[in-house]
C-alpha positions in Angstrom: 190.8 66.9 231.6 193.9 65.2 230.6 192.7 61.6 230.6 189.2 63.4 228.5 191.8 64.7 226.0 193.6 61.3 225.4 190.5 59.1 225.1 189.3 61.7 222.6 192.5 61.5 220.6 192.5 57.7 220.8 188.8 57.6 219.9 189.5 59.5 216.7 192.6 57.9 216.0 190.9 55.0 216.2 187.9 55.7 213.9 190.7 57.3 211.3 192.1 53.7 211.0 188.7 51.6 210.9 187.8 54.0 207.9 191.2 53.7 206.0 190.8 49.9 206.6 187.7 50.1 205.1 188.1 52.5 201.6 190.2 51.8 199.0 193.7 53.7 198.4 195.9 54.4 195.6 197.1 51.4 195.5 194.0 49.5 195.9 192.7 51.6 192.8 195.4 50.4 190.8 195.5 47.0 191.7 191.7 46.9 190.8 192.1 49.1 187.8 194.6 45.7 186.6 192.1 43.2 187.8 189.8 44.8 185.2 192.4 45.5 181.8 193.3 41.6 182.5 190.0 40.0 183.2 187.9 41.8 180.0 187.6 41.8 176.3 188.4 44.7 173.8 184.9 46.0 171.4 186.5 45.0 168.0 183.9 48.0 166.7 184.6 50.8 169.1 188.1 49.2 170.6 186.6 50.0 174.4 187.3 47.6 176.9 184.1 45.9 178.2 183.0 43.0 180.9 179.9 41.3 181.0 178.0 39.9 184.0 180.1 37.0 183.8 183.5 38.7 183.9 182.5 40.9 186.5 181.9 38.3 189.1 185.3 36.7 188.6 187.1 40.2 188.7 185.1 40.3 192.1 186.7 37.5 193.2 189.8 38.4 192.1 190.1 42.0 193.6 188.9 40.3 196.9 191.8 38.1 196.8 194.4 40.8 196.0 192.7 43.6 198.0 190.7 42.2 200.4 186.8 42.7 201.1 186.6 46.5 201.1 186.3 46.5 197.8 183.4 43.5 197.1 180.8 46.3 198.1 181.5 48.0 194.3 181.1 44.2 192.3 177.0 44.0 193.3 174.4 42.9 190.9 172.6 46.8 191.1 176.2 48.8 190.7 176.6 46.5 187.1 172.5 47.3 186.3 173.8 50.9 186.7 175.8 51.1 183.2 174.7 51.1 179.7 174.9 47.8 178.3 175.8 46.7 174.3 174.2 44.7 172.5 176.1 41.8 173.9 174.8 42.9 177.9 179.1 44.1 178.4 179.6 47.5 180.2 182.9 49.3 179.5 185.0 49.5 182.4 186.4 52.9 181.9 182.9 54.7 183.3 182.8 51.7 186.3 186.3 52.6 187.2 185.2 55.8 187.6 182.3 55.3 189.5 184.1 53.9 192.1 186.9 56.4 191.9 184.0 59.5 192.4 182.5 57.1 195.3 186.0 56.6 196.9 186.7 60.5 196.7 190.2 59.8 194.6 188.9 62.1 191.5 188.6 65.1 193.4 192.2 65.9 194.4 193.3 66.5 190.8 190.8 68.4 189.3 192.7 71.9 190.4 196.0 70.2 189.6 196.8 70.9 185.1 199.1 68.1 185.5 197.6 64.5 186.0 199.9 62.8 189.2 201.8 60.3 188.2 199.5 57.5 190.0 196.5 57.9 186.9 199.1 58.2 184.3 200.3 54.9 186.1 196.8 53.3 185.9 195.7 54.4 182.7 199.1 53.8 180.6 200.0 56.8 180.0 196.8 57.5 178.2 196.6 61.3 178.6 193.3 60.2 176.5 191.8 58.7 179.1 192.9 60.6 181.7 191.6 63.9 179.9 188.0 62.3 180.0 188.7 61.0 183.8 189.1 64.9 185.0 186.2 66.5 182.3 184.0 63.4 183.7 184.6 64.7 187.3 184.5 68.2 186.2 181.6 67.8 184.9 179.9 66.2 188.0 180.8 69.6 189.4 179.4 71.6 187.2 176.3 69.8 186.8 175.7 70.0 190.6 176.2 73.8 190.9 173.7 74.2 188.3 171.1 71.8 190.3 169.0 74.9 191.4 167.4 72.3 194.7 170.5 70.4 195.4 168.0 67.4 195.0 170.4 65.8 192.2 168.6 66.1 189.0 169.2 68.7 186.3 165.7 70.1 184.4 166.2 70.6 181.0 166.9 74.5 181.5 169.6 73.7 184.1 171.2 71.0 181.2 171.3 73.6 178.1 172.9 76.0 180.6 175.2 73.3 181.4 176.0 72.6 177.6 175.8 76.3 176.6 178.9 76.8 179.7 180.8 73.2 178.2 180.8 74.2 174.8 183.8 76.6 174.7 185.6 73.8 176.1 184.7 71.5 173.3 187.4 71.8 170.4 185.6 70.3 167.6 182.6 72.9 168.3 185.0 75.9 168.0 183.4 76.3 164.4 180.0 76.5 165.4 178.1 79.4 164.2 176.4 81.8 167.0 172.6 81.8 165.6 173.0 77.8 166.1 174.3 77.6 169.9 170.9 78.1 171.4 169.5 75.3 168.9 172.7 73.3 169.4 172.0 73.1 173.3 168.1 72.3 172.9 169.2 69.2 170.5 171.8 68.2 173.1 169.5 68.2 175.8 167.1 66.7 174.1 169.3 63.7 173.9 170.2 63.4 177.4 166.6 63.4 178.4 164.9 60.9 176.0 164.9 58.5 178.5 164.3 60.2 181.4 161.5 59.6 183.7 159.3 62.6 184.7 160.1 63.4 188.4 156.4 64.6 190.3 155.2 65.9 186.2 158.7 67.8 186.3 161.4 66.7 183.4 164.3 65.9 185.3 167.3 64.0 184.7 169.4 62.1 187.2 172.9 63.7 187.5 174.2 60.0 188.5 172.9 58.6 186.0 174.2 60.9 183.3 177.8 61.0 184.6 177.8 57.0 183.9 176.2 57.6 180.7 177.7 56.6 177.3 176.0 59.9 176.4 177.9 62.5 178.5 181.3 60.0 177.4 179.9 60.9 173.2 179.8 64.4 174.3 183.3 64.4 175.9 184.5 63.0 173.2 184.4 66.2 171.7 186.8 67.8 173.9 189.3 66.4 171.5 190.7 67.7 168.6 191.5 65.5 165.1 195.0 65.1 164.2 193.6 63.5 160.8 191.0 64.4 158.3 188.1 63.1 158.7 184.6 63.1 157.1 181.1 64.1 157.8 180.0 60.7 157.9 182.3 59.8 160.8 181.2 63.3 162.4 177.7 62.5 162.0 178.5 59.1 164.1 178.9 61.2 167.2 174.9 62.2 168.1 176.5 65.7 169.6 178.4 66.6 166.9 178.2 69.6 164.8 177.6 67.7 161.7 175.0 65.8 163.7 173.1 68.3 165.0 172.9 70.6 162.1 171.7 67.2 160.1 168.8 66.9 162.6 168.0 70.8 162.7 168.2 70.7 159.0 165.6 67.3 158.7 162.8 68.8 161.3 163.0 72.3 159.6 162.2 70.7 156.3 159.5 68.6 157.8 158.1 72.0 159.0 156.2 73.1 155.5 154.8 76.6 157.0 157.7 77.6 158.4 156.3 78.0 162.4 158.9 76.5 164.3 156.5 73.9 165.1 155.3 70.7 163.4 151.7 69.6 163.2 150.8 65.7 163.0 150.5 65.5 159.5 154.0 66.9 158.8 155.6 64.6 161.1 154.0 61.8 159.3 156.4 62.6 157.1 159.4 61.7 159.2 161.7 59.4 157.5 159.7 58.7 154.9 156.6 57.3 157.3 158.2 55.3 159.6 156.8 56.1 162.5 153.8 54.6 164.4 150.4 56.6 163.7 149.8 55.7 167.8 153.0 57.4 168.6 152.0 60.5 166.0 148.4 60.3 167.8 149.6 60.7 171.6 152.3 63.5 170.3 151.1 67.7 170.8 150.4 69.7 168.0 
């Protein structure tokens, strides 16, 4: 029994240290989270720091040289395919640093904590910036999965304007937002999230994953922040989930809507901005 008890321990013993050989630690995190501030460019228009395909092989290389294989799993050809890409084909490294942080499990201990450890405020700079949309990015992958009503990780629209309607108390520059316009606000929202999603067996579903490493959840985050300065409704309507920005497009489609039904037939969305779209496109739409 004795000899049954230590073979056990040293099984599990072993099998501890053949998994902490093979994830990544806190230090490991930070030495990768380097790798990538030294080895990209800064966005002149957005000031968000970005690799390209390019950039992302060499960091690769240089994270296997300073941390060792264990972390050359996370630099593959269909992890970078993952992220939105600008014009250029860059990625930011902000939501790939994250991907591998929510992969690696190191997100999860501070989401109960209302301090940020001293490790992230390390990494990040003391950016409390950054590390604000680090824990609502992770926060929100737990939200987003307790409203997935079949666990099968994709949110249908319902499940997303819940999710929205539940973030928006949370969101400082939405504090203003009348109550007649939260229902609309959350349709818009949602509406955004799913324009590009692909219908899952005739259901509308979107891909929880996905989202999280979406520029679009990051826009809606965004929000979480208040401005210290004035600023104007143009540079509010930049932001597609703004208040400005969604009262604009409520505001458009109801004046598109000549009878007033809450609906708009063919010939008044011929009308959208001033004709521009495709009569195909206004031919395969519903009345």
């Amino acid at each position: 029994m004795y000899r049954l008890i230590l073979k056990t321990t040293s099984a599990i013993t072993f099998l501890a240290q053949k998994q902490t050989d093979i994830l990544l630690n806190a230090d490991d995190l930070d030495a990768m989270y380097v790798c990538l501030r030294e080895n990209c460019v800064i966005d002149d228009s957005t000031g968000a720091v970005k690799m390209n395909y390019e950039d992302f092989c060499h960091i690769a290389s240089v994270c296997t040289e300073q941390i060792g294989p264990k972390c050359r799993c996370f630099f593959s050809p269909s992890n970078f395919m993952k992220f939105e890409k600008d014009e250029s084909g860059r990625i930011a490294i902000l939501p790939f640093y994250l991907y591998v942080m929510h992969t690696v499990g190191a997100a999860a201990p501070f989401i109960q904590n209302a301090e940020p450890p001293p490790l992230m405020r390390h990494i990040f700079g003391l950016d409390n910036c950054l590390i604000s949309t680090l824990v609502s990015l992770t926060q929100a992958r737990i939200d987003m999965s307790e409203l997935d009503e079949d666990s099968d990780g994709f949110l249908q629209p319902h499940e997303m304007e819940n999710y929205i309607k539940v973030l928006i108390p949370n969101l400082a520059q939405l504090h203003d937002m009348p109550a007649a316009f939260e229902k609309t606000y959350c349709c818009i929202a949602t509406h955004k999230f799913f324009s590009s999603a692909i219908p899952t067996n005739e259901v509308e579903k979107a891909c929880i994953k996905k989202m999280l490493l979406s520029n679009r959840l990051r826009d809606l985050m965004e929000l979480h922040q208040e401005s210290e300065e004035e600023v104007t409704d143009t540079e509010l309507a930049e932001n597609w989930f703004s208040l400005t920005s969604a009262q604009c497009i409520c505001d458009m489609f109801l004046a598109l809507d000549k009878d007033m039904n809450g609906t708009l037939i063919k010939q008044e969305l011929r009308e959208y901005t001033d004709r521009t779209l495709a009569a195909i496109f206004i031919e395969r739409g519903r009345n």
